[in-house]
N, C-alpha and C positions, 0 to 999 in steps of 0.2 A: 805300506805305511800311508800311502793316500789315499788308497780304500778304508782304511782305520778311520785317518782324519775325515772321510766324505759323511761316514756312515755315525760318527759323533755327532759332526753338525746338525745330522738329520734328525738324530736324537733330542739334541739339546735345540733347537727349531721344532720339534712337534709338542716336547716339553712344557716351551713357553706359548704356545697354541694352545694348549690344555687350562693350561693356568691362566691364562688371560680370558679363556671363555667362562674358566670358572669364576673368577672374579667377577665379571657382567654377569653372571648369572645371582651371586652372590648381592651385587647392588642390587640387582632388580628384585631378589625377592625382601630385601632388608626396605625398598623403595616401597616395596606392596603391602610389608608390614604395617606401611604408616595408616592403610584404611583408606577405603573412598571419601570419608567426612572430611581425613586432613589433605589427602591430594586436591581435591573438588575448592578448600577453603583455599590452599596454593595457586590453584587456576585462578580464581576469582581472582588474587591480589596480583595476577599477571594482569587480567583481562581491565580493572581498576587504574593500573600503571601503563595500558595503552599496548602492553605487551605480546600482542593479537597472535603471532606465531609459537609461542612460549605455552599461551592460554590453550589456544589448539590441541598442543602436542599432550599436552595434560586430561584437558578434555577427551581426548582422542582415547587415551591410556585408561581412564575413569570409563568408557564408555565399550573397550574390550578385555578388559582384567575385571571386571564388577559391571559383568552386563545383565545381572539380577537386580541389583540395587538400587535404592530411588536418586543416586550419583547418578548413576547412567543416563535415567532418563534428562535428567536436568543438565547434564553432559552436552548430552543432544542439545537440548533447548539452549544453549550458551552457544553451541558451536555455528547454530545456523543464525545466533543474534550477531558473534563476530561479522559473519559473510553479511549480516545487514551494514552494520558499522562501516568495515569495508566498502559502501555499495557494491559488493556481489547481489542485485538483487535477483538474478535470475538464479542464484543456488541457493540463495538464502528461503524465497520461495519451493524450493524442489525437497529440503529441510525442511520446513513448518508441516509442510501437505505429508510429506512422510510421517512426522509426529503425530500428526492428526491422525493419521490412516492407523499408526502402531496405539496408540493411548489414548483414544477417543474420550475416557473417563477421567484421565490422570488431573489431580486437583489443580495443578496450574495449565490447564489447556486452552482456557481462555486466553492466555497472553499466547500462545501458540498461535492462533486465528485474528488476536488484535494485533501483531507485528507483523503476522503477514498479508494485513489489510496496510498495514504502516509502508510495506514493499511497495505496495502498488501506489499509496497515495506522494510516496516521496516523489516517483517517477513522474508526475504530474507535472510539468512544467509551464503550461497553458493553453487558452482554451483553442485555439491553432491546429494542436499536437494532433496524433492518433485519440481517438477516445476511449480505446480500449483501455487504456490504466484508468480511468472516468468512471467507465463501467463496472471492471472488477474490484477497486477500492470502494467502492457504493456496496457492491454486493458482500462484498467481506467484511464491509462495519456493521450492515445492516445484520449476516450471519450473529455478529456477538452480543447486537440487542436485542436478538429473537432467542435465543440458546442461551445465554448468559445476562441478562433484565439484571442481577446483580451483583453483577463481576463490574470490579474496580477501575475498567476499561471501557465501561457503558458509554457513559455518559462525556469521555471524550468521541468515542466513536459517532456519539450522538453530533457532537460539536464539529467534528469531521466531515457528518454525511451532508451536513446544510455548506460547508465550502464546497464539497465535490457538488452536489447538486446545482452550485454558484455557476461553476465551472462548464457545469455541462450548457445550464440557458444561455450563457456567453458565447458554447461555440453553436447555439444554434442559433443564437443571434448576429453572428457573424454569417453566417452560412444561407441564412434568409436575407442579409443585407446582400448579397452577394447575389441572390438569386433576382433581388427587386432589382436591383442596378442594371440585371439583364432581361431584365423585364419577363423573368419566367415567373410569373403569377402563383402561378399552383404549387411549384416548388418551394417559393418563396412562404405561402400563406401554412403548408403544412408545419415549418419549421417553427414559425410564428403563432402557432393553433399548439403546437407543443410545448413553448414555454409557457402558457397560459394554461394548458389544461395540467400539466406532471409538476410544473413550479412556479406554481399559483404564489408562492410568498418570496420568491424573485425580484429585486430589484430591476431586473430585467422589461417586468410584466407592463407596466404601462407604455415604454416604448412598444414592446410588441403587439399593443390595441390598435397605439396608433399607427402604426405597420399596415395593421390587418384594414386600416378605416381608409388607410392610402391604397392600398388594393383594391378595396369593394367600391373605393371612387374608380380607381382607373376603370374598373369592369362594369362601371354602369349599375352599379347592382349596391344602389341608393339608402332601401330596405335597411340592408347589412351596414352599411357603413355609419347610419345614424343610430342602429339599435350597438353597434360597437362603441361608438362614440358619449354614446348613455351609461354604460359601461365605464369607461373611464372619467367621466363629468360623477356619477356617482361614488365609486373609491377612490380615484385620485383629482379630486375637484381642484387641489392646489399647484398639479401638475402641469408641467411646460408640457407635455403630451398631450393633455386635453387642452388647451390652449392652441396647438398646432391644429388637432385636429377641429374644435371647433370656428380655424380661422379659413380651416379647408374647406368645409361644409358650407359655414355663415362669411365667405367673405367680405362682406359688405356690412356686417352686424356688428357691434361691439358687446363684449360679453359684460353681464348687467354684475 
C-alpha cells in the first residue's frame, strides 16, 4: 500500500511538473504573440518610468526572440543607453562599439557614436584628471562631424568639442604652471607652445604668451620674449597679460 501511495505521488508530482511547464510555455508564446513593435513600446514605457531592470529584461527578450527585426537592433541600442543612465560607462561603451562594429549602416548609428562620445565626455571631471577621457571624447565627437556633417547630433557634438578642448588647455596650463614654478623651462615652454599652437581660440591663450615672454626673459633670450610680447600687445591689447608682460620688459616705461 505504500508503494501504491509512493508511486501516485510520483505521478501526480510529475503531472503538475508538466502542466506547469506547459503553462510557461503557453505565456511565453501568448507573450510573443504581442510582436516586437508592442514588447519594444512596453520596454520604452518601463525605461520612461525609470524602470531600468524591467526595461532590460524586455529589451533583452526583444533582442533574442526577434533577432531579425529592426526591435532588435534598437533593443540593443536602448540596453547599452540604460548602462549609460546607470553610469556603467565602461559597458555602456563595450555596447555602442559592438553596435558599431554589427550595423555600421543602420539609420540611427549616429546616436550610437554620439552617446558613446557622451560616455567619455560625462567622465570628464577636470582638467587635474587623467586626459585620457579628454582625448577620447574629442575623438569620438569629432568621428560624428566627420561621418555624420548632418546628423541631429552634429552640431552639439560641435558645442562639446570646444568645452573638451577648454579642458584640455587648462590641464596644459596647469602642467606648465607646474613646470615654471620648478624652473624646468623646456617642459614648461612646450606645454605653453601647445596651448597657443592646437587652441589658438583658448581663453587660456594670452596667459600662455605671457608664460612663454616670462621664460624667454629668464633664458636671456630677449629676441623671443619682445617678438612674444608683440603678439599679445597685437590681439589681446586690453589684456592684464600684455600689461604684465610689457611691465616685465619696460619696467621703468609707462604704457602710452
Amino acid at each position: 500500500m505504500k508503494k501504491l501511495s509512493k508511486y501516485l505521488l510520483i505521478s501526480i508530482l510529475f503531472f503538475f511538473i508538466i502542466s506547469c511547464s506547459k503553462s510557461n510555455e503557453d505565456k511565453k508564446m501568448l507573450k510573443n504573440l504581442e510582436g516586437p513593435e508592442i514588447l519594444y513600446k512596453n520596454a520604452l514605457n518601463d525605461l520612461n518610468n525609470q524602470k531600468y531592470d524591467l526595461a532590460l529584461i524586455k529589451f533583452k527578450e526583444i533582442e533574442t526572440v526577434y533577432s531579425l527585426s529592426n526591435e532588435a537592433v534598437q533593443a540593443q541600442i536602448m540596453m547599452a543607453f540604460i548602462e549609460y543612465v546607470k553610469m556603467n560607462y565602461g559597458d555602456a561603451i563595450l555596447k555602442f562599439n559592438r553596435i558599431i562594429a554589427r550595423y555600421p549602416s543602420h539609420k540611427n548609428i549616429d546616436y550610437a557614436y554620439y552617446m558613446k562620445a557622451m560616455c567619455y565626455f560625462e567622465q570628464i571631471e577636470n582638467e587635474e584628471l587623467d586626459g585620457n577621457n579628454n582625448i577620447q571624447a574629442l575623438q569620438n565627437f569629432n568621428q560624428i562631424i566627420n561621418r555624420f556633417p548632418e546628423s541631429k547630433y552634429a552640431r552639439d557634438s560641435d558645442q562639446k568639442i570646444i568645452l573638451v578642448k577648454e579642458n584640455i588647455a587648462a590641464k596644459h596650463m596647469n602642467i606648465g604652471l607646474f613646470y615654471l614654478d620648478k624652473k624646468k623651462y623646456l617642459s614648461a615652454m612646450n606645454r605653453f607652445k601647445k596651448i597657443v599652437e592646437f587652441h589658438s581660440t583658448s581663453k587660456f591663450v594670452p596667459e600662455a604668451l605671457h608664460r612663454l615672454v616670462e621664460i624667454y626673459y629668464s633664458l636671456g633670450m630677449m629676441d623671443d620674449a619682445e617678438k612674444t610680447a608683440s603678439v599679445i600687445a597685437y590681439n589681446y591689447p586690453d589684456s592684464k597679460w600684455y600689461e604684465y608682460s610689457y611691465q616685465l620688459l619696460v619696467p621703468d616705461s609707462k604704457k602710452e
